[in-house]
Structure formats: structure tokens, C-alpha cells
VEXTI-100801 format. One line per 5 residues: their letters; for each residue x negated, y, z of N, C-alpha, C. Coordinates in steps of 0.001 Angstrom, whole numbers, plus 500000, padded with zeros to 6 digits. Example, Ala and Ser with C-alpha at 12.3 -4.5 7.8 and 13.67 -1.06 7.14 Angstrom:
as = 486810 494310 507800 487700 495500 507800 486800 496700 507800; 487150 497750 507080 486330 498940 507140 487100 500030 507870;
//
This chain:
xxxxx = 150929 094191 384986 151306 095292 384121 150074 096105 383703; 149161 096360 384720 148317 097558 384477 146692 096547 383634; 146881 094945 383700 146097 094215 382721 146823 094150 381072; 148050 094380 381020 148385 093866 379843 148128 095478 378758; 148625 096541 380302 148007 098074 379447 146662 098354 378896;
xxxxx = 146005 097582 380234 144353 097617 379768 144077 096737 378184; 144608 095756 377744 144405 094972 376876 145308 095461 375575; 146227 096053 375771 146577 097012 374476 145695 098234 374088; 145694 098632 375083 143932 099770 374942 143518 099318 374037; 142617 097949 374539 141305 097629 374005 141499 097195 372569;
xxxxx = 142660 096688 371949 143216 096036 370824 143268 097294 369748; 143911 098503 370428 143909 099687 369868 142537 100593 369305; 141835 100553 370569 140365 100694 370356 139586 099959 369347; 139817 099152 369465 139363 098060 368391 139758 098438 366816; 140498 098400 366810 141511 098883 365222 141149 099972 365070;
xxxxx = 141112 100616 365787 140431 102084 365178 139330 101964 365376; 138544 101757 365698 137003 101550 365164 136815 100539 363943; 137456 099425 363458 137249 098430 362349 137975 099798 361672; 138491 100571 361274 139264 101508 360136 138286 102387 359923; 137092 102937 361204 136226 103797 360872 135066 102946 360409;
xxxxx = 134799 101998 360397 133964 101278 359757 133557 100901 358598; 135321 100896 358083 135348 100448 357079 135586 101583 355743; 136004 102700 356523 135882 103816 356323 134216 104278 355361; 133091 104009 356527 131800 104329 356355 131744 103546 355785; 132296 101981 355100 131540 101506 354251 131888 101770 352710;
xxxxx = 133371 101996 352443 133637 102678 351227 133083 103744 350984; 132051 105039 352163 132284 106432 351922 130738 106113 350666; 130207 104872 351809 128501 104454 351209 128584 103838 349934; 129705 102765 349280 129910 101852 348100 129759 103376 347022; 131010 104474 346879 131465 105390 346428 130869 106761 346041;
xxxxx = 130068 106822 347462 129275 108117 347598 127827 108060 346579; 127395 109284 346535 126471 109266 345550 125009 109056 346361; 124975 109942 347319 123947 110092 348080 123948 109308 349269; 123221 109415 349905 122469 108595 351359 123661 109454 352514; 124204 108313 353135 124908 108681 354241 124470 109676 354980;
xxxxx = 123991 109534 355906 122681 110355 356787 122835 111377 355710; 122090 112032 354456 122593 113290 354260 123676 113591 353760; 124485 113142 353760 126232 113205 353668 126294 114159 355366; 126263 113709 355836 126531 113850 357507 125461 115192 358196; 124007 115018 357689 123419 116500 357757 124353 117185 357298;
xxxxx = 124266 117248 356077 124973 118619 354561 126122 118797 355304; 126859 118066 356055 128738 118422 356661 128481 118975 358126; 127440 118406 358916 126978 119677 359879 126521 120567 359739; 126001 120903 358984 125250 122403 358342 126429 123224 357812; 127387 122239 357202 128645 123219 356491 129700 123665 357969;
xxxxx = 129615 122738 358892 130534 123396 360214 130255 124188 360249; 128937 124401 360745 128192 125579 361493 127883 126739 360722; 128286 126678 359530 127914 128009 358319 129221 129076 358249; 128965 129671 358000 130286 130733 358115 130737 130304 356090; 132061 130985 355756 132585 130332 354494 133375 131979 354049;
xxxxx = 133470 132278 352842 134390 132511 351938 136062 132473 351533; 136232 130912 352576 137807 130514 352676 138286 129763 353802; 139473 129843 354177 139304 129006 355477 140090 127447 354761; 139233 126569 355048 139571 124848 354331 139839 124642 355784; 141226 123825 355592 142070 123274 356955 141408 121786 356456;
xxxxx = 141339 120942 355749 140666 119761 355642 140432 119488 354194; 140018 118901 353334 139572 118753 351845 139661 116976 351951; 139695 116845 350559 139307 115442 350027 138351 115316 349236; 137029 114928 349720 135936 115213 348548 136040 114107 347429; 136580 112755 347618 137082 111784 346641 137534 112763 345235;
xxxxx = 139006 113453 345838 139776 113718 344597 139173 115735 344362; 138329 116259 345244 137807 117343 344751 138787 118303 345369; 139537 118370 346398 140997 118897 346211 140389 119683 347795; 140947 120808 347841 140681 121613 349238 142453 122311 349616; 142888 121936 350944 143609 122619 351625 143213 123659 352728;
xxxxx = 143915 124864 352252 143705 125564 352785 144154 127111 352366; 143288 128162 352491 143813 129801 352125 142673 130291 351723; 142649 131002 350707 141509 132256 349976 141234 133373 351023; 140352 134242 351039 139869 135327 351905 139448 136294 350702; 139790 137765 351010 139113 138333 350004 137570 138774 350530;
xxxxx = 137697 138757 349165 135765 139039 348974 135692 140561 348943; 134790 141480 349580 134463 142636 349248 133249 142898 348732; 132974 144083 348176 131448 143532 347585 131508 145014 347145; 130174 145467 347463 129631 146729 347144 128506 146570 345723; 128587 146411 344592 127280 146885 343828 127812 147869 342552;
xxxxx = 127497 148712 342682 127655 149544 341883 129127 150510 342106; 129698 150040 342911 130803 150889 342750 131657 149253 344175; 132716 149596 344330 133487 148821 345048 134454 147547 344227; 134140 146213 344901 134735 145304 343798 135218 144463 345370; 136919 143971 345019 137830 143644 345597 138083 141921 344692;
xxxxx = 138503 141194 345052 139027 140024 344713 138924 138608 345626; 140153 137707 345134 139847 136537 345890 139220 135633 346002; 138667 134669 346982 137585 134119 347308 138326 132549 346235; 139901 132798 346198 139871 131355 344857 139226 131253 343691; 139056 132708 343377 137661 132761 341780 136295 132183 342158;
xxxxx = 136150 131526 343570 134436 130634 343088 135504 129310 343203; 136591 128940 343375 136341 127533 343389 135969 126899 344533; 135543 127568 345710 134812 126493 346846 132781 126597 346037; 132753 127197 345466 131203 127513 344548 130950 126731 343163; 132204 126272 343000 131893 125455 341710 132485 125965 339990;
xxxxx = 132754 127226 340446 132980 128308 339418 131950 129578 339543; 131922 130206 338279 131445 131262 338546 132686 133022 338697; 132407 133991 339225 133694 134858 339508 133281 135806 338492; 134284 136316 337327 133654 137231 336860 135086 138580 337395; 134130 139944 337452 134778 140950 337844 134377 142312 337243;
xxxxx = 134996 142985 336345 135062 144267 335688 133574 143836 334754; 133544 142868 334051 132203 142411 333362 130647 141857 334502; 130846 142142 335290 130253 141570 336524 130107 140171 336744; 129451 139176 337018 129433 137891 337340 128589 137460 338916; 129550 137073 339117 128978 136390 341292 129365 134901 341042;
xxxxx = 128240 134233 341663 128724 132591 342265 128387 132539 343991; 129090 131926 344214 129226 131474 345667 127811 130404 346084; 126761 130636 346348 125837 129444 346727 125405 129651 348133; 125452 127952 348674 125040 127930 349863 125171 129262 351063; 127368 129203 350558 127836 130363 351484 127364 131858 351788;
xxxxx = 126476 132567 350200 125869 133450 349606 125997 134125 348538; 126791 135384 348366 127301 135253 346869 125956 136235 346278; 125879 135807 344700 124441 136228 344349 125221 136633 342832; 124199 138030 342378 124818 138311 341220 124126 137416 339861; 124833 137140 338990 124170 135691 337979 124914 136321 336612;
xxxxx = 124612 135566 335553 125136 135599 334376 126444 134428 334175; 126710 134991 333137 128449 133936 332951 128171 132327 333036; 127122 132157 332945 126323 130059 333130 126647 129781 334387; 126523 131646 335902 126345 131083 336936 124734 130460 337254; 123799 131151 336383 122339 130565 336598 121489 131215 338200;
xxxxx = 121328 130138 338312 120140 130820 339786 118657 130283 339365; 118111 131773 339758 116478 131384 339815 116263 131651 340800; 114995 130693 340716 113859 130481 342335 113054 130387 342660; 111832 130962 343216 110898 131277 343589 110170 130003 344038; 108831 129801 344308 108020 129145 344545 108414 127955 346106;
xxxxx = 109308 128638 346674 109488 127860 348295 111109 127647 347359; 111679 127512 346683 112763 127067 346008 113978 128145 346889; 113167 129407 347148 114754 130135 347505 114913 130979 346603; 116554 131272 346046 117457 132024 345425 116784 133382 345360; 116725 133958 343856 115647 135102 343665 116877 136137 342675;
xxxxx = 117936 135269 342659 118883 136584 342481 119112 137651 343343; 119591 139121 342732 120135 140001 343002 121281 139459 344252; 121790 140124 345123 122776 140151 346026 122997 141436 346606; 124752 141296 346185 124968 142834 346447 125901 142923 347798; 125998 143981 348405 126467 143822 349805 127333 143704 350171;
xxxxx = 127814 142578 351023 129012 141874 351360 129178 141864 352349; 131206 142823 352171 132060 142720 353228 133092 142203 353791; 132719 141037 353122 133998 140109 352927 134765 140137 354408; 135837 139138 354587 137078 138933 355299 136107 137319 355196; 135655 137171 356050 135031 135670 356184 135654 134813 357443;
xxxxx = 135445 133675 357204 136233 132882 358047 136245 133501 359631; 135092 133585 359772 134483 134028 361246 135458 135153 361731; 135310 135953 360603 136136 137320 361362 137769 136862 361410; 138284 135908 360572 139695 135990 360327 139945 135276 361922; 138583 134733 362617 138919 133669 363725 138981 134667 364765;
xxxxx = 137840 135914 364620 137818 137599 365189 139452 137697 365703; 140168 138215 364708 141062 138740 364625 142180 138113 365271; 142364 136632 364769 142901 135991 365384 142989 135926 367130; 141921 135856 367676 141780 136129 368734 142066 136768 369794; 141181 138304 369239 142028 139484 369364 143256 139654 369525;
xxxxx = 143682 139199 368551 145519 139471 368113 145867 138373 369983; 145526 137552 369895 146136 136617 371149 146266 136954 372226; 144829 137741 372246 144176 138361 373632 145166 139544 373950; 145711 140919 372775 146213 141585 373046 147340 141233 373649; 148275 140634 372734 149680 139987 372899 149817 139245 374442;
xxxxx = 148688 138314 375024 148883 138068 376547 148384 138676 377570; 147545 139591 377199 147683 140426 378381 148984 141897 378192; 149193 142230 376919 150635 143148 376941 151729 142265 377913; 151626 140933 377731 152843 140489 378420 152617 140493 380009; 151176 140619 380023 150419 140614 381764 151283 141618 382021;
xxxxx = 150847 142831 381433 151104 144226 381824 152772 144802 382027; 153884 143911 380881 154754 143960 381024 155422 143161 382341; 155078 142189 382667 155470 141340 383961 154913 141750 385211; 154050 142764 385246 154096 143490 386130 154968 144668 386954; 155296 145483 385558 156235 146471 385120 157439 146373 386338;
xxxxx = 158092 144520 385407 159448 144093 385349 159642 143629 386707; 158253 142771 387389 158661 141994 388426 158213 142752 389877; 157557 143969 389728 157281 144573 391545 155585 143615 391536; 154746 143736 390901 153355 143383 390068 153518 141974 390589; 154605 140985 390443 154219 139992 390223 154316 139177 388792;
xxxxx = 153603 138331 388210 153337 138054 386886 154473 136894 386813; 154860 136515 385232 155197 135372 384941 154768 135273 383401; 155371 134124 383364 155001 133084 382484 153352 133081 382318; 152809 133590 380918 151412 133075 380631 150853 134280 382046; 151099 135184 382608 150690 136011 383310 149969 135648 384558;
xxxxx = 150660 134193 384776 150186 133221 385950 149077 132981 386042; 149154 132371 384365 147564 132017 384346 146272 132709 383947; 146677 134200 383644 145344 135752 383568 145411 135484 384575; 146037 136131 385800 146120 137461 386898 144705 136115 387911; 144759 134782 388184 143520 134451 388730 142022 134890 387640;
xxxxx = 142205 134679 387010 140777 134629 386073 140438 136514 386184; 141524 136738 386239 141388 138353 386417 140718 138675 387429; 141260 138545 388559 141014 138719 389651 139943 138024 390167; 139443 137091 389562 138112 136115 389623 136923 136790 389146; 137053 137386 388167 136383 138575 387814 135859 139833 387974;
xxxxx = 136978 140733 388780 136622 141730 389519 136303 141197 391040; 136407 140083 391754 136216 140331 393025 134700 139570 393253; 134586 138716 392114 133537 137594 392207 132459 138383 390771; 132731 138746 390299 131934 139564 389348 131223 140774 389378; 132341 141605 388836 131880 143072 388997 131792 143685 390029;
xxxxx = 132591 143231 391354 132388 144336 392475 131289 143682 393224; 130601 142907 393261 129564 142115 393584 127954 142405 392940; 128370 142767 391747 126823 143377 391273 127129 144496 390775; 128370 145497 390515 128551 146793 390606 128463 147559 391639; 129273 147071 392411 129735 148051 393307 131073 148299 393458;
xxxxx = 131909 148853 394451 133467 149052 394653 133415 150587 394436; 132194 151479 394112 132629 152233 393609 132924 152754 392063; 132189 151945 391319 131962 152165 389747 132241 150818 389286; 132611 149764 389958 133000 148720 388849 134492 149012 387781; 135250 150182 388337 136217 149924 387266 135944 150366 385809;
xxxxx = 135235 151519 385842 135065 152007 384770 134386 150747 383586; 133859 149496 384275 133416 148673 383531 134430 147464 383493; 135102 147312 384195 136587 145432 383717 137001 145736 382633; 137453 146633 382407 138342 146600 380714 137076 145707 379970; 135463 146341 379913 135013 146080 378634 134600 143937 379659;
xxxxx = 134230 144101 380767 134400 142820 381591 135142 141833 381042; 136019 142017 381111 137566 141761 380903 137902 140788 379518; 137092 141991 379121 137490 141460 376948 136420 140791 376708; 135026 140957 377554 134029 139983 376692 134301 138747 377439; 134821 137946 378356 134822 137117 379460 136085 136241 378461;
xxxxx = 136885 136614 378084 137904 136160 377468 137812 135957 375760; 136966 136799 375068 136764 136939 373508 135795 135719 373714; 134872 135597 374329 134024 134283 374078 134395 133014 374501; 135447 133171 375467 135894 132023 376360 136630 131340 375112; 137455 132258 374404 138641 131426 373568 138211 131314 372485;
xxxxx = 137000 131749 371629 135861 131750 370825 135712 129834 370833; 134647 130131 371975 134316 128925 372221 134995 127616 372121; 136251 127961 372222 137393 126761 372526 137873 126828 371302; 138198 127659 370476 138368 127511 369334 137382 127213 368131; 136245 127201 368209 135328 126591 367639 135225 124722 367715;
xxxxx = 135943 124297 369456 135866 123049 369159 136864 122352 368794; 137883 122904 368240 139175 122576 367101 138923 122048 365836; 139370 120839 365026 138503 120234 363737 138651 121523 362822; 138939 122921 363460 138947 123662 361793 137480 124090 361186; 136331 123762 361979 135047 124411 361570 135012 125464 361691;
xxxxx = 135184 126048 363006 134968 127624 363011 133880 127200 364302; 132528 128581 364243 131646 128786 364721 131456 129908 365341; 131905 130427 365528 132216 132300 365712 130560 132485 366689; 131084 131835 367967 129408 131992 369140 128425 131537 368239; 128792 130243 367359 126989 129781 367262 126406 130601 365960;
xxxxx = 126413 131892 365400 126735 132786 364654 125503 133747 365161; 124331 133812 365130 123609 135173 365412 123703 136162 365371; 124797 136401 364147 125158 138132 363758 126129 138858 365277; 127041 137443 365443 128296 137918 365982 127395 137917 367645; 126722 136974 368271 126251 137155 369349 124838 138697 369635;
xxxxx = 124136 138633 368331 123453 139531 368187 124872 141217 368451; 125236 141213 368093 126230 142840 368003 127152 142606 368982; 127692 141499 370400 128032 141409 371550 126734 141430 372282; 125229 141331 372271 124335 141534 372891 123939 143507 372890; 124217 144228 372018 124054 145026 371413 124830 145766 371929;
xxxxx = 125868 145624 371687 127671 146429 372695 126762 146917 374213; 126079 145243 375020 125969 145402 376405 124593 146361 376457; 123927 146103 375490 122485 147101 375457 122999 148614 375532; 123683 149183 375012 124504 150427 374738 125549 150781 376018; 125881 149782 376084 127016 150519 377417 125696 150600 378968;
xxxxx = 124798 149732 379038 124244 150042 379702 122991 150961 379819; 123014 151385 379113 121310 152221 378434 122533 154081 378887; 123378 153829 378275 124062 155092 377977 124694 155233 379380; 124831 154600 379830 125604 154570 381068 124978 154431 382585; 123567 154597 381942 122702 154300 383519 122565 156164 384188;
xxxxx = 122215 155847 385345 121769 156898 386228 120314 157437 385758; 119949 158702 386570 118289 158834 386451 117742 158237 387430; 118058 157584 388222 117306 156733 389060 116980 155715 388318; 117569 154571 387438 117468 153947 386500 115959 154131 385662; 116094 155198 384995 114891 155404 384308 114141 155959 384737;
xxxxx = 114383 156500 386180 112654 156782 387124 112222 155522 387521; 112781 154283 387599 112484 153078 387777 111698 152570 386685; 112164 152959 385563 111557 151930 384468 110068 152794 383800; 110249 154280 384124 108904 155413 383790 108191 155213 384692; 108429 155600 385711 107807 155931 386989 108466 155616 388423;
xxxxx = 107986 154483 388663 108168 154019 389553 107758 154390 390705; 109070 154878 392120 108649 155293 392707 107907 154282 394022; 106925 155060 394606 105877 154317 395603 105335 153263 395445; 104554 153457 394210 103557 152576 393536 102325 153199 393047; 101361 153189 393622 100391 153847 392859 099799 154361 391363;
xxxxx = 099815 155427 391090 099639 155958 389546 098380 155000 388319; 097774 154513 388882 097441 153574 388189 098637 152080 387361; 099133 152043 388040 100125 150689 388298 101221 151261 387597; 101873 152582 387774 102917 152911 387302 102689 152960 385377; 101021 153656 385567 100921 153588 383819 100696 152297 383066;
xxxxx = 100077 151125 384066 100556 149889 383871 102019 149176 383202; 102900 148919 384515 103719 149005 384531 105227 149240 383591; 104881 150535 383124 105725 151530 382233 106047 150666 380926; 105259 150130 380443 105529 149582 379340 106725 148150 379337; 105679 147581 380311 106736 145929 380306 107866 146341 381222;
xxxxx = 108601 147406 381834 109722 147577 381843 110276 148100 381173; 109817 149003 380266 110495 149164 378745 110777 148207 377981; 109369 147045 378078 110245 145963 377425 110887 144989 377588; 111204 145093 378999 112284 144604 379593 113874 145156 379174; 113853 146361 379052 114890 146779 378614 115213 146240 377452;
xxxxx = 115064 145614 376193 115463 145028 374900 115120 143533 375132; 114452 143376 376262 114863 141504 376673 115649 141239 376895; 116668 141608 377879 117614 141135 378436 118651 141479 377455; 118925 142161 376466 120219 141918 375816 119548 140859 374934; 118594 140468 374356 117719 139661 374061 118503 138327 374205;
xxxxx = 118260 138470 375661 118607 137076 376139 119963 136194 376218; 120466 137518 376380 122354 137550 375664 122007 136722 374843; 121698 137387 373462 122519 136780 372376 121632 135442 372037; 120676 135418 372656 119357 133409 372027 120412 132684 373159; 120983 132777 374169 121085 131788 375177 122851 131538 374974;
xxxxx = 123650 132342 373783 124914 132268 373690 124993 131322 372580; 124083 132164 371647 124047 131290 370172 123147 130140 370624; 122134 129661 370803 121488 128384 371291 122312 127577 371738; 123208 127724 373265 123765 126955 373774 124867 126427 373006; 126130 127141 372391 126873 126552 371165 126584 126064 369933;
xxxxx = 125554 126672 369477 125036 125571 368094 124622 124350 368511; 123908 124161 369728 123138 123177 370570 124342 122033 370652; 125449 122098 370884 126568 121817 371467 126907 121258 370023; 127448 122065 369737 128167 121626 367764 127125 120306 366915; 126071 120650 367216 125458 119936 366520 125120 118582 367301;
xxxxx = 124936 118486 368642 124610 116977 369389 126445 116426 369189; 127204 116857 368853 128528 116368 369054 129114 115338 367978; 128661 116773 366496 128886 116039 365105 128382 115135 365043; 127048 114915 365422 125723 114186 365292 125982 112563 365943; 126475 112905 366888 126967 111172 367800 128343 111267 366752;
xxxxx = 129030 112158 366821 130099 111212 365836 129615 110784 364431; 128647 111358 363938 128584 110652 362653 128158 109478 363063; 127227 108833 364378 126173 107998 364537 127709 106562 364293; 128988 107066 364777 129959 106238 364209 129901 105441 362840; 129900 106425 361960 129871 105873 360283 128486 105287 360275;
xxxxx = 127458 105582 361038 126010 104792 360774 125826 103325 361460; 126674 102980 362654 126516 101603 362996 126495 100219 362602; 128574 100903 362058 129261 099838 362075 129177 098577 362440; 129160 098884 363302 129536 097419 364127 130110 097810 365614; 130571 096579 366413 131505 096737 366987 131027 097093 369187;
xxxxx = 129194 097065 368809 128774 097696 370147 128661 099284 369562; 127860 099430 368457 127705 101112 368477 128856 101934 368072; 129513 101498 367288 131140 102531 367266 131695 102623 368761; 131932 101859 369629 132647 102267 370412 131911 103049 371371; 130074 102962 371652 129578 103728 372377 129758 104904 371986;
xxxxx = 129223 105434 370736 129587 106729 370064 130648 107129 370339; 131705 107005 370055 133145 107092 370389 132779 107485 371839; 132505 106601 372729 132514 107409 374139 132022 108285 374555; 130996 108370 373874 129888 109194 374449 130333 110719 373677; 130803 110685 372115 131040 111708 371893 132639 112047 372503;
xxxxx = 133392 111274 373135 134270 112026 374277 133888 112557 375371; 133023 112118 375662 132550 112416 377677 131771 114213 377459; 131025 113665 376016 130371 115390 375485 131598 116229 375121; 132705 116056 374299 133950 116793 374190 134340 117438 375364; 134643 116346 376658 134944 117061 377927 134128 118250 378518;
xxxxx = 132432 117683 378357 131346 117990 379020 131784 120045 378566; 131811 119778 376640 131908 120859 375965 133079 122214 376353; 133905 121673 376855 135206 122231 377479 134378 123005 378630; 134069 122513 379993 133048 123348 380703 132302 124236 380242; 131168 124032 378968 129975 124577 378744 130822 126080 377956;
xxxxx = 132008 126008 376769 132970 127096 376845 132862 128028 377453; 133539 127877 378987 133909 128375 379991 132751 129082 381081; 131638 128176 381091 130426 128833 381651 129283 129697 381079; 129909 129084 379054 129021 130758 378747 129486 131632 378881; 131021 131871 378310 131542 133059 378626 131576 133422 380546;
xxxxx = 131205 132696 381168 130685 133385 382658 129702 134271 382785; 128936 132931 381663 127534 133685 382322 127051 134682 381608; 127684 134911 380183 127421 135986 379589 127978 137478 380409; 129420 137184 380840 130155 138215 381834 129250 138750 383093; 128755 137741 383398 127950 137893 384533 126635 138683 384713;
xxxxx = 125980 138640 383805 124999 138742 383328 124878 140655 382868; 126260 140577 382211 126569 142018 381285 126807 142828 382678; 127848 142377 383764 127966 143002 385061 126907 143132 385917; 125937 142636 385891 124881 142504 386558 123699 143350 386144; 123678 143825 384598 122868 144708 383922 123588 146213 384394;
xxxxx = 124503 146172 384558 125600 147577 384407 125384 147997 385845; 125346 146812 387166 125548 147318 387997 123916 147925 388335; 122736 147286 387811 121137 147669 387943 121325 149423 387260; 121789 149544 386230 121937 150463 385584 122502 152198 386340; 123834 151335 387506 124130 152216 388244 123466 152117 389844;
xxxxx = 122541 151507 389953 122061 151491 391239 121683 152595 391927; 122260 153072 392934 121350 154840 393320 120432 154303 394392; 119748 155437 394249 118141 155906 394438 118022 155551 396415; 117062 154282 396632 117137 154138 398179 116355 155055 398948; 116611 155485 400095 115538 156529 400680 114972 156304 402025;
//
């Protein structure tokens, strides 16, 4: 029984790799350009933030499924409209006599042609006026949010109802919760001041966790591998801890006590600039590690459409599963180690003075 399962596997396996093969060889007969940059240009487009959210497209027939986002846009006064007036960038938008095109996920102000000029290194030398759009990234924000609230309200309600024991999704917070304050914060806080810090614990440990996991869903969302968005969660922790430290704290980082006055005027500086490293390090080691991730993943799966044949499709295929799994962990351990890290700054921050 368990040979004849193994051998439907492999028959199955098989067929779907001759379909992706053959796949890559129509995309190459059809396509205009060189495979290989077919497959760059579509990893670069994962990882880019967008204008609309595309659930999947057909580039054959030109056709995109999916939903518009509005565009906000500050020049001259406030201008509102939907992100279906570029087309996906292959229109130009005109608004109150105004003209914007969508390029390379950039909207730039142009004339009714939609003309771009360019400078000597071939970058875009139009005007660009400031944009507040509703972009994919944030709609994935919100989304989130919205999830995060809704299961822990039900935490909070199944506490209420049951004498604080949890049910349903409540089962599965109240460990990760509690994994958190006992293995986290009261460990590099303290049991006297860690509460004032789990709420914000709490929300970054979980906003990146489901971030992450939702980024590796085929919808192309990137939210972590995003500099802006890891840069202003590095930024949050710079602020809650700067504002929130003791004066022992910054007699540490001025003047250090029982160190000789030579050393201290030494000193003084590279722990100042220590202070803007470490949120620093937040946001290069959040965004690094998930773009890092997104891109070795796409990259073996395209190496699929580049083989064809019947040893390298199926390695690819494996290998970009075993990294899928691998990716599921790496999720879960940034948002640790970012948590960890933020608790660990907060608790230095509140350290009192030894004597």
C-alpha cells in the first residue's frame, strides 16, 4: 500500500513539473524579453510596495484582478482619486487639469503624453508631489491590526465569561502571552516595571509575527522587507526608551560612574552613539532578514522555469519547499528577536543605580 502511495506521488510530481516546464517554454516562445529578466523585474515587483492590491494578473491578455486604492496627493492644494486612473502605469491620471503617471511604483507630475525626463544616471527628473496614498502595505497595516484587535477582544472577553479561563482562538494567545511576559519582559525588565511595557511588547511581537506570515501568502505583500515601515517600528522603540529611561541611564551614557575623568570624556561620545545604533539595528536586521528571505525563495522558484528538465525542476521544487518551511520559523524568530531586543533596551533604560 504505502509503495503504490509512494508511486502515485512520484507520477503526480512528475506532471506537475512537465506542466511547469512547459509552461517556461511557451512563457520564452511568446515573451518578448529574456526569461531571467522576466523573473528579476517580478521579484523586484513582489518586494515593491504598489498603488493597488493585484490578487493575480494575466500578462498574456493584459488583464489585472484585483481592487483600486485611493491615491492622496498633496501639490498645490489636496487631490483625492482612484489608483484605476493609472491603469497599473499604463495610463496617464489627469486631475482638476493636473497630470500624474504611475512609474516604477512612483507617481511623478508629467504632461497629458505622460512624458518622463532623465538625468544623466537615467533617473526620473520629474516633479513629485507628496504622497499619501492608501498603499498596499498599509491596507496589509490595517488589515492586521483589525485581526489583532478582534482576537485579543475575544482574549479579553473569554476571560470575563469563563473565571480567566480562555476559549476558542484565546487558547492559542494566552501561551504566546504568557511566553512573553515571563520569558521576555520580566527577565530583562524587571517584575517591577515590566508592565507598564507588554501592551506596547505585546503588539510589536504579534504585528510583525503576522506581518511576516502574511507576506509569505502569493498576494505580494512585503510589509517587514519595507525600510520605511521597519525604520518607524525602530523609531517607536528609540522613543519609548529614550523618554522612558531613569537618570541613572544617562549618568551612564554622560558620565560614567567610577571611571576616571579622562575616559569618561572619552567615552561620552560612543555611548551616545550607541544610543541611535541599537534602534539602528532594529530596523537593518528586520528589513535585511525578510527581503533576504523573499528574494532567495522567488529566486529558486524561478530557477524552476530556467531548467526544464526533469533533475532541476524537481530539486528547485524541493528546495524551495524545505526554504518555505525554513521561512515559517525565520517569521516567528524575527518577531522574537525584535520583541526581545525592544525589552531588553527598556529594561537597560530602567536599570537603577548599583551601590
Amino acid at each position: 500500500m504505502q509503495k503504490r502511495t509512494v508511486v502515485k506521488f512520484l507520477l503526480i510530481f512528475t506532471l506537475v513539473f512537465n506542466a511547469s516546464n512547459l509552461f517556461a517554454k511557451e512563457s520564452e516562445k511568446e515573451g518578448d524579453g529574456d526569461l531571467k529578466t522576466t523573473i528579476k523585474e517580478f521579484i523586484n515587483h513582489h518586494l515593491q510596495d504598489s498603488h493597488d492590491f493585484t490578487l493575480f494578473s494575466d500578462e498574456e491578455a493584459k488583464t489585472h484582478f484585483g481592487f483600486p486604492l485611493p491615491v492622496i496627493l498633496w501639490d498645490g492644494g489636496l487631490k483625492v482619486f482612484s489608483s484605476s486612473k493609472f491603469h497599473h502605469g499604463e495610463t496617464v491620471a489627469e486631475v482638476n487639469g493636473e497630470y500624474y503617471k504611475l512609474y516604477h511604483g512612483k507617481i511623478y507630475k508629467t504632461d497629458a503624453q505622460g512624458t518622463i525626463n532623465y538625468d544623466e544616471d537615467h533617473h526620473a527628473t520629474n516633479a513629485k508631489p507628496l504622497d499619501f496614498s492608501i498603499t498596499k502595505n498599509v491596507v496589509s497595516m490595517l488589515l492586521i491590526s483589525l485581526l489583532m484587535f478582534f482576537m485579543f477582544k475575544s482574549l479579553a472577553k473569554s476571560y470575563k465569561k469563563n473565571n480567566s479561563i480562555p476559549t476558542g482562538v484565546g487558547r492559542f494567545l494566552e501561551p504566546l502571552v504568557l511566553f512573553i511576559r515571563d520569558d521576555i519582559a520580566i527577565p530583562n525588565i524587571g517584575e517591577k516595571k515590566y508592565k507598564k511595557y507588554m501592551s506596547f511588547l505585546l503588539t510589536i511581537f504579534f504585528f510583525i509575527w503576522f506581518l511576516n506570515l502574511l507576506g509569505m501568502t502569493p498576494l505580494g505583500v512585503n510589509v517587514t522587507g519595507n525600510i520605511a515601515v521597519t525604520f518607524a517600528l525602530a523609531l517607536i522603540v528609540f522613543l519609548i526608551t529614550n523618554l522612558t529611561a531613569n537618570k541613572n541611564y544617562w549618568g551612564h551614557i554622560f558620565w560614567m560612574p567610577g571611571v576616571p575623568t579622562f575616559m569618561k570624556v572619552v567615552l561620552a561620545p560612543i555611548e551616545l552613539l550607541g544610543v541611535f545604533i541599537k534602534p539602528f539595528s532594529l530596523m537593518i536586521r528586520l528589513y535585511a532578514n525578510m527581503t533576504a528571505g523573499h528574494v532567495v525563495l522567488m529566486s529558486i522558484i524561478g530557477m524552476i522555469f530556467l531548467f526544464k528538465n526533469w533533475i532541476g525542476g524537481p530539486l528547485s521544487f524541493g528546495l524551495a519547499f524545505a526554504l518555505s518551511i525554513l521561512e515559517l520559523l525565520v517569521a516567528a524568530l524575527q518577531a522574537y528577536i525584535f520583541t526581545m531586543l525592544s525589552a531588553l533596551y527598556f529594561g537597560m533604560a530602567n536599570e537603577e543605580a548599583h551601590h
